[in-house]
N, CA and C of each residue as an Amber inpcrd file, in Angstrom:
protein
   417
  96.7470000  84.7020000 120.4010000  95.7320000  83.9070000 119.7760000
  95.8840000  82.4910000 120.3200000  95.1440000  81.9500000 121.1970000
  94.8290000  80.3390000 121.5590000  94.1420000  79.8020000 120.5870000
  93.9040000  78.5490000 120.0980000  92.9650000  78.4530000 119.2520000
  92.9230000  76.9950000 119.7440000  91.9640000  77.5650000 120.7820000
  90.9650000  76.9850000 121.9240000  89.7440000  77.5540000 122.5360000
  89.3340000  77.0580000 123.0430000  87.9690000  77.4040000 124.3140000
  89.0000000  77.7410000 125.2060000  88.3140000  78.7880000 126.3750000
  89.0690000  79.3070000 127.5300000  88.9600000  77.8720000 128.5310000
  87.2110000  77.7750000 128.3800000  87.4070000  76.1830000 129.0480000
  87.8340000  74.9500000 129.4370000  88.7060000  75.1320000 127.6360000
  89.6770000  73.6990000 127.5360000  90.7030000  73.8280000 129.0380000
  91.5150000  74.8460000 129.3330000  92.3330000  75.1720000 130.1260000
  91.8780000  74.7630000 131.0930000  90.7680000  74.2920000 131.7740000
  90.2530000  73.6470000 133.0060000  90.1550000  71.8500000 132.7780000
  90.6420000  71.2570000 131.4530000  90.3420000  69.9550000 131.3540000
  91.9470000  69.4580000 131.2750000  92.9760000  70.3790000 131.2020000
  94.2390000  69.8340000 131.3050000  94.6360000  68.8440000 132.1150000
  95.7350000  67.8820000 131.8890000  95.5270000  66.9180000 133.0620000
  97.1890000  66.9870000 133.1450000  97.9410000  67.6320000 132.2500000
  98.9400000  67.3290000 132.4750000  99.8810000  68.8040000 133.5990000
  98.6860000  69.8080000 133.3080000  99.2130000  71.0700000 133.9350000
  98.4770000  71.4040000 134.5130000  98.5680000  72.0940000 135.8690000
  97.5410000  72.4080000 136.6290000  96.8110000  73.4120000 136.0360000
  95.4380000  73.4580000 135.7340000  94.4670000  74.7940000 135.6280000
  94.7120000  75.2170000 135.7450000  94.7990000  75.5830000 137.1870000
  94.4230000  77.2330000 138.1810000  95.9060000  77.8190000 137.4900000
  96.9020000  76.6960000 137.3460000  98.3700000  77.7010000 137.4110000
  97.8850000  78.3510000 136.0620000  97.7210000  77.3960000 134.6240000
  97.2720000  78.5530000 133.5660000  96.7460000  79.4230000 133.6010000
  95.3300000  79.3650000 133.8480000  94.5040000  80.3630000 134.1210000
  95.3780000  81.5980000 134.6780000  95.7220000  81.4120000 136.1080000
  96.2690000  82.6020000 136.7700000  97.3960000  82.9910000 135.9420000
  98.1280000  82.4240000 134.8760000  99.0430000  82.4460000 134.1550000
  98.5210000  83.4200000 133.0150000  97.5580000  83.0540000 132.6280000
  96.8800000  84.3200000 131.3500000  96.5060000  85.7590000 132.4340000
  95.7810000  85.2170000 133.5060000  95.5930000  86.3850000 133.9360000
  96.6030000  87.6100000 134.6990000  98.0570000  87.0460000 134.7080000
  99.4150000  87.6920000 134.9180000  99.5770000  88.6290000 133.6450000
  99.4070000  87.8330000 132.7760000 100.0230000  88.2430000 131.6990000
  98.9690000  89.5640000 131.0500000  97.8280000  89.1120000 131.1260000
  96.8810000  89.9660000 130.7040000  96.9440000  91.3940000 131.7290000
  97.0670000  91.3590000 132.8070000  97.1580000  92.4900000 133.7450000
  98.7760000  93.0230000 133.4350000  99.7050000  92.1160000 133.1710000
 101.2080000  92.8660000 133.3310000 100.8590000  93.7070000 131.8090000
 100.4270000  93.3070000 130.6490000 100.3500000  93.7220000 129.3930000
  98.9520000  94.0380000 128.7280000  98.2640000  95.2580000 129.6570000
  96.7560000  94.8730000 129.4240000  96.3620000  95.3150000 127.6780000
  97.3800000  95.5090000 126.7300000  96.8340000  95.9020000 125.4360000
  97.4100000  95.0390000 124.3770000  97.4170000  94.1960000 125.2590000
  97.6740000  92.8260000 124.0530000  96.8200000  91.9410000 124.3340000
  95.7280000  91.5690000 123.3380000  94.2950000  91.0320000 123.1350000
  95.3750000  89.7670000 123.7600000  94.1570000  88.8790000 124.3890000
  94.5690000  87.1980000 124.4760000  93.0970000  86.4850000 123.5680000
  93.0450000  86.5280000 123.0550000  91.5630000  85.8020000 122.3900000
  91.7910000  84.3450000 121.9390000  90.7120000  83.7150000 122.4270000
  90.9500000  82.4200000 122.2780000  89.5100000  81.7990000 120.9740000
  89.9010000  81.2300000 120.3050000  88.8190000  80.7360000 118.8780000
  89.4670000  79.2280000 119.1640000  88.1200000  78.6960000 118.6390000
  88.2680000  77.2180000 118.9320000  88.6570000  76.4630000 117.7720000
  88.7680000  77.2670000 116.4170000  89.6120000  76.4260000 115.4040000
  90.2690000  76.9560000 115.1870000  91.2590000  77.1460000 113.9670000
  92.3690000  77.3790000 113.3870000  91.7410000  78.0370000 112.4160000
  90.9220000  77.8270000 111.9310000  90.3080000  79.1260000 110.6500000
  89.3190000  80.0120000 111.4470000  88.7500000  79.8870000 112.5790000
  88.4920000  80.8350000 113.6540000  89.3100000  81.9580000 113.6500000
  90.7940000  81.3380000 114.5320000  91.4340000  82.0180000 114.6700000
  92.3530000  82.8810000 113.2390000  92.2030000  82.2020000 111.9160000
  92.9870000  82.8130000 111.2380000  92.6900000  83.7660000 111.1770000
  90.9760000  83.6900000 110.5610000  89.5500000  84.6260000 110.3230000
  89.9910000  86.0560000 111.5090000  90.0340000  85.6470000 113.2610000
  90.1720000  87.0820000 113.5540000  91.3490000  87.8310000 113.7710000
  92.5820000  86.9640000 112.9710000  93.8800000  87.6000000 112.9840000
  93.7000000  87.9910000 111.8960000  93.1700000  88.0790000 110.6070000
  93.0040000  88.7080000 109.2690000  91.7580000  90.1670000 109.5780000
  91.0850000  89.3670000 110.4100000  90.6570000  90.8470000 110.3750000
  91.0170000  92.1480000 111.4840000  91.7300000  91.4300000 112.3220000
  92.3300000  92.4170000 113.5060000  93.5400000  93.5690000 112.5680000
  94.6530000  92.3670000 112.1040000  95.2490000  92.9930000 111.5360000
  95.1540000  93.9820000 110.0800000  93.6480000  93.9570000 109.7920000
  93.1430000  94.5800000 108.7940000  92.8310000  95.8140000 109.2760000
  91.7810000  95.9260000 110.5650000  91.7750000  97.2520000 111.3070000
  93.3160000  97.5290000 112.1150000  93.8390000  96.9790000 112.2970000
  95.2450000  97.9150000 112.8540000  95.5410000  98.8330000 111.3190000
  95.4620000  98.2170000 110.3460000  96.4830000  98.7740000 109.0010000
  95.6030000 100.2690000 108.8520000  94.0410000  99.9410000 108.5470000
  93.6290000 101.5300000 108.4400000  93.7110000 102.0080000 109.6560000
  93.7010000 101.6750000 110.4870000  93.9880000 102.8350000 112.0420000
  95.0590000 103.4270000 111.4510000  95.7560000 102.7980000 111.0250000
  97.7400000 103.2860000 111.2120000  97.5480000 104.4050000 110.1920000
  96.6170000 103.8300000 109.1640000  97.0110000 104.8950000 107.9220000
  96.2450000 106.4160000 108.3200000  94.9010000 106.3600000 108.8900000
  94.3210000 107.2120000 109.0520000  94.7000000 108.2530000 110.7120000
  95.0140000 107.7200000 111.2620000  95.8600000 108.2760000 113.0120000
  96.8570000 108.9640000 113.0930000  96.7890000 110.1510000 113.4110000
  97.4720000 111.0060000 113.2230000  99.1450000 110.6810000 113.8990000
  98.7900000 110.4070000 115.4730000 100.1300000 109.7390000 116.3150000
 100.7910000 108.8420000 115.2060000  99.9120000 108.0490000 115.3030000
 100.4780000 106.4540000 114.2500000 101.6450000 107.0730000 113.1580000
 101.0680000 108.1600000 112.6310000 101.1900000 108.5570000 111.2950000
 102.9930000 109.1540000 111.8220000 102.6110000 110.0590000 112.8470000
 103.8000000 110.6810000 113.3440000 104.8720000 109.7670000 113.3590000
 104.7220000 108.4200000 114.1260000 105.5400000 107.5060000 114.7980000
 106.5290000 107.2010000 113.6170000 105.5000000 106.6280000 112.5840000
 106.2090000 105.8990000 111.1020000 106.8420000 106.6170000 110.3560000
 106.5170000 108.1030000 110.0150000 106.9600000 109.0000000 108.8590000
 108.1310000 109.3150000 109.3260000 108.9710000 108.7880000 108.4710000
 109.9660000 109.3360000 108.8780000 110.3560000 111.3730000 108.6090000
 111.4460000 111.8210000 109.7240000 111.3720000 113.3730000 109.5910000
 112.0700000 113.9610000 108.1300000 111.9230000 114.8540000 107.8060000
 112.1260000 115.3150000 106.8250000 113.8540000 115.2250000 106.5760000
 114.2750000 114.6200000 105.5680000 115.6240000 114.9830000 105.5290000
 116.6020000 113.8060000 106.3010000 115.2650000 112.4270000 106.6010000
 116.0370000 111.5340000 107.3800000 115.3660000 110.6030000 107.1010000
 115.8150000 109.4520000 106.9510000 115.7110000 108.2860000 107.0810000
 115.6730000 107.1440000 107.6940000 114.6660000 106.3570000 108.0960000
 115.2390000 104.8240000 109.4500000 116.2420000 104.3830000 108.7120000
 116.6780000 104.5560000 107.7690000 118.0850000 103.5880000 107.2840000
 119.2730000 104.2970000 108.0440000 119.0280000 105.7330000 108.3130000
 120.5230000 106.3640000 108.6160000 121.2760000 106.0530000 109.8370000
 120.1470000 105.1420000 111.0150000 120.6840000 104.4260000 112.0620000
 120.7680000 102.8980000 111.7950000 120.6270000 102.6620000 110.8110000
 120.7330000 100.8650000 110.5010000 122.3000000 100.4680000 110.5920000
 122.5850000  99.1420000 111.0580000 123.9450000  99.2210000 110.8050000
 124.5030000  98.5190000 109.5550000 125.5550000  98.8840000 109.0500000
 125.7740000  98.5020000 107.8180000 125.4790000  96.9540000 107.5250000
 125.3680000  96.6580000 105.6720000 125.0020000  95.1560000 105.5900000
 126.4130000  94.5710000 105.5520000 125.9100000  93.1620000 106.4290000
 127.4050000  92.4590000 106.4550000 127.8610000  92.3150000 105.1630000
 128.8840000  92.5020000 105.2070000 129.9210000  91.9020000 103.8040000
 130.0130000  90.7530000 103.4030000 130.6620000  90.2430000 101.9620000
 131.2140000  88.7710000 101.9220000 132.1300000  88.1470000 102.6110000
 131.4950000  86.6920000 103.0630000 132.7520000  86.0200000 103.9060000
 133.5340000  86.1290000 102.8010000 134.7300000  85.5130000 103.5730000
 136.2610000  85.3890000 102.8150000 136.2240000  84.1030000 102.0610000
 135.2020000  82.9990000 102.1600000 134.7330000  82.1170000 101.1260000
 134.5920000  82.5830000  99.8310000 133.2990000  83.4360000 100.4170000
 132.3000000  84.2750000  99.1290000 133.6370000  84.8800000  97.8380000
 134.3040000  85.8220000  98.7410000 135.5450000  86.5060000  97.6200000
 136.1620000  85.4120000  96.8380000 136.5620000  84.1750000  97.8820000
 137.3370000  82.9160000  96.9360000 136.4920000  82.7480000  96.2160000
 135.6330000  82.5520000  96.3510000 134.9850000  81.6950000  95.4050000
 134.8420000  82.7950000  94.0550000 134.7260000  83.8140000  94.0620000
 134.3760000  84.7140000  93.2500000 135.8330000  84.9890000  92.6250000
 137.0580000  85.5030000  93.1390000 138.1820000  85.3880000  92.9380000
 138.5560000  84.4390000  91.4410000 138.0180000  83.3650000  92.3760000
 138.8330000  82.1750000  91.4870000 137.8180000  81.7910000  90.2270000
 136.5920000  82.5190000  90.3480000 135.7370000  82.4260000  88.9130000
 136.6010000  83.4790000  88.2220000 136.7610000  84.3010000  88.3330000
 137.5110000  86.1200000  87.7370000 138.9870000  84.9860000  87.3410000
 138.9940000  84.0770000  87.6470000 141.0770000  84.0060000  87.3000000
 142.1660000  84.0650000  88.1550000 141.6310000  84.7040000  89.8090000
 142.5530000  85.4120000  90.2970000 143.0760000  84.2830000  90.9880000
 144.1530000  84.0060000  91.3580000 144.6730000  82.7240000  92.5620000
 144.9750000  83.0330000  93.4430000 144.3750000  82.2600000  94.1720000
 144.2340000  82.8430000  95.8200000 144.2050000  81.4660000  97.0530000
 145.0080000  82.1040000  98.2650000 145.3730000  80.7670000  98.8440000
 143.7800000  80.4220000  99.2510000 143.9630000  78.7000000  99.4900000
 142.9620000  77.6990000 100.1920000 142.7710000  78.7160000 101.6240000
 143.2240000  78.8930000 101.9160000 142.9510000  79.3200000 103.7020000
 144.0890000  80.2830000 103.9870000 143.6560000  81.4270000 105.0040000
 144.7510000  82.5950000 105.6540000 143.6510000  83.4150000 104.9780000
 144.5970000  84.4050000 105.5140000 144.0360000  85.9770000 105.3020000
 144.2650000  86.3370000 103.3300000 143.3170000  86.7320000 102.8600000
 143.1150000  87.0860000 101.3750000 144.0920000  88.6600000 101.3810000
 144.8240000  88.6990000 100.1890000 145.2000000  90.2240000 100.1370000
 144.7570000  90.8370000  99.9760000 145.0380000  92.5740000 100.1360000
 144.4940000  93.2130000 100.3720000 143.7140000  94.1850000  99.0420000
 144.6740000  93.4950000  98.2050000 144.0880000  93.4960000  96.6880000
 143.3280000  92.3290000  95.6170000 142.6880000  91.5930000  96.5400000
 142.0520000  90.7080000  96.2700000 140.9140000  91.5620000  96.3900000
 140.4000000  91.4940000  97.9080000 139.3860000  92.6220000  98.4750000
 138.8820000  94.0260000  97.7420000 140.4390000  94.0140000  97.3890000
 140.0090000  95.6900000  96.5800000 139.2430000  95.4140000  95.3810000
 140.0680000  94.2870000  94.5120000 138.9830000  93.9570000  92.9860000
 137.3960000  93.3190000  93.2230000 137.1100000  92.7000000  94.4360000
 135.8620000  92.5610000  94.8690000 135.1560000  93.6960000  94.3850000
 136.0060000  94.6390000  95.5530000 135.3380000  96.0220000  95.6470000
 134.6960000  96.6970000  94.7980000 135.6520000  96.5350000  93.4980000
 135.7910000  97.1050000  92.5980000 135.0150000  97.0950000  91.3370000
 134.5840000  95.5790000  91.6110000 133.6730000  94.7500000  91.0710000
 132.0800000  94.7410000  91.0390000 132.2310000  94.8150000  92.4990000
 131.0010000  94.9450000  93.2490000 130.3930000  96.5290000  93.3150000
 131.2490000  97.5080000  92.9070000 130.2780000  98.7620000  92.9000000
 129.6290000  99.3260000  91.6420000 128.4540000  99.7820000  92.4340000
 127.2940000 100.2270000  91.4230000 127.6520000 101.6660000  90.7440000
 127.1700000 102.7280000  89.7980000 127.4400000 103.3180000  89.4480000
 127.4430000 104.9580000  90.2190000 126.9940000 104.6600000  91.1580000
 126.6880000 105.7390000  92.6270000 127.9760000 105.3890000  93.1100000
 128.3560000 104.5050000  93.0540000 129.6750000 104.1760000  94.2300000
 129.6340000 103.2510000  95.2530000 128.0940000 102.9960000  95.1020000
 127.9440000 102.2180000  96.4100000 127.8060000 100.5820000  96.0870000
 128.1560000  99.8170000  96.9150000 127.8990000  98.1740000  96.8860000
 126.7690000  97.6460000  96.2600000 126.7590000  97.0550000  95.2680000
 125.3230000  96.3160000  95.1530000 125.8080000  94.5450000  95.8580000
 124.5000000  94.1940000  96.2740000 124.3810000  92.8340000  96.6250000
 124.7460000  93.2170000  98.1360000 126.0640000  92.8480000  98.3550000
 126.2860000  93.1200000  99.8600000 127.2240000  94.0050000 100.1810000
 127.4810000  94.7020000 101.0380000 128.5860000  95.4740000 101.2510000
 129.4310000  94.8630000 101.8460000 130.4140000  95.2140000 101.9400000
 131.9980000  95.5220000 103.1960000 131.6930000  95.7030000 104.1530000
 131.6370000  95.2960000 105.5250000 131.9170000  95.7150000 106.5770000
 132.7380000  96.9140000 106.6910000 132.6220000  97.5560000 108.2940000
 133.8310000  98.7180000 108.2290000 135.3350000  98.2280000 108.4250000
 135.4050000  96.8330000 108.9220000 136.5620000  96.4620000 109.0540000
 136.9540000  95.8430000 107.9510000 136.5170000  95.8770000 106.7970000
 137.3200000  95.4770000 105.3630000 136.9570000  94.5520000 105.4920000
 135.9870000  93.4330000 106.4370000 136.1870000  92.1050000 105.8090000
 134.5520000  91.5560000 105.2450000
């Protein structure tokens, strides 16, 4: 989305024309299915990004490919390749630590039962982390 005249691009004074120009037209040939549309205001352009992205949404819903791409397969999930959520820094535990009572040094490595009452703290009734998890390396 420019949100310009194609024309303006010929009144530049600080960049050569021709190089833009030939510059959209690289880009438009290397990537020919990505619209370049240019609107000369800003509510022009909002106007045909609200409605572009209005027909992409029912394409997606009604298209069968589309439909394929997104759904995930039966029995699987896009989460099951996500990688885990980072854990609490070793701040986060102090700081939490030392609300709970527990005393814990200014700086170094936290024990390993510090971590564990986090843990311990922090799980939901499934077993699993609420808020953030653990890393796999415990930290």
């Amino acid at each position: 989305m420019v949100e310009d005249r194609y024309s303006a691009i010929f009144k530049l004074d600080r960049l050569g024309p021709a190089m833009v120009a030939d510059g959209l037209a690289e880009v438009q040939v290397r990537w020919p299915n990505v619209p370049i549309v240019f609107c000369e205001t800003r509510q022009l352009a909002e106007e045909w990004t609200y409605r572009f992205l209005a027909a992409a949404h029912a394409w997606a819903e009604t298209e069968a490919p589309a439909l394929d791409r997104i759904t995930p397969i039966a029995g699987e999930t896009i989460l099951d390749d996500a990688p885990a959520a980072p854990g609490p820094t070793t701040a986060e535990i102090r700081a939490w630590a030392r609300a709970q009572g527990i005393a814990v040094p200014d700086r170094g490595r936290l024990r390993p039962d510090i971590r564990e009452a986090w843990r311990t703290a922090h799980r939901d009734a499934d077993g699993e982390f609420s808020g953030s998890a653990l890393r796999p390396d415990g930290r």
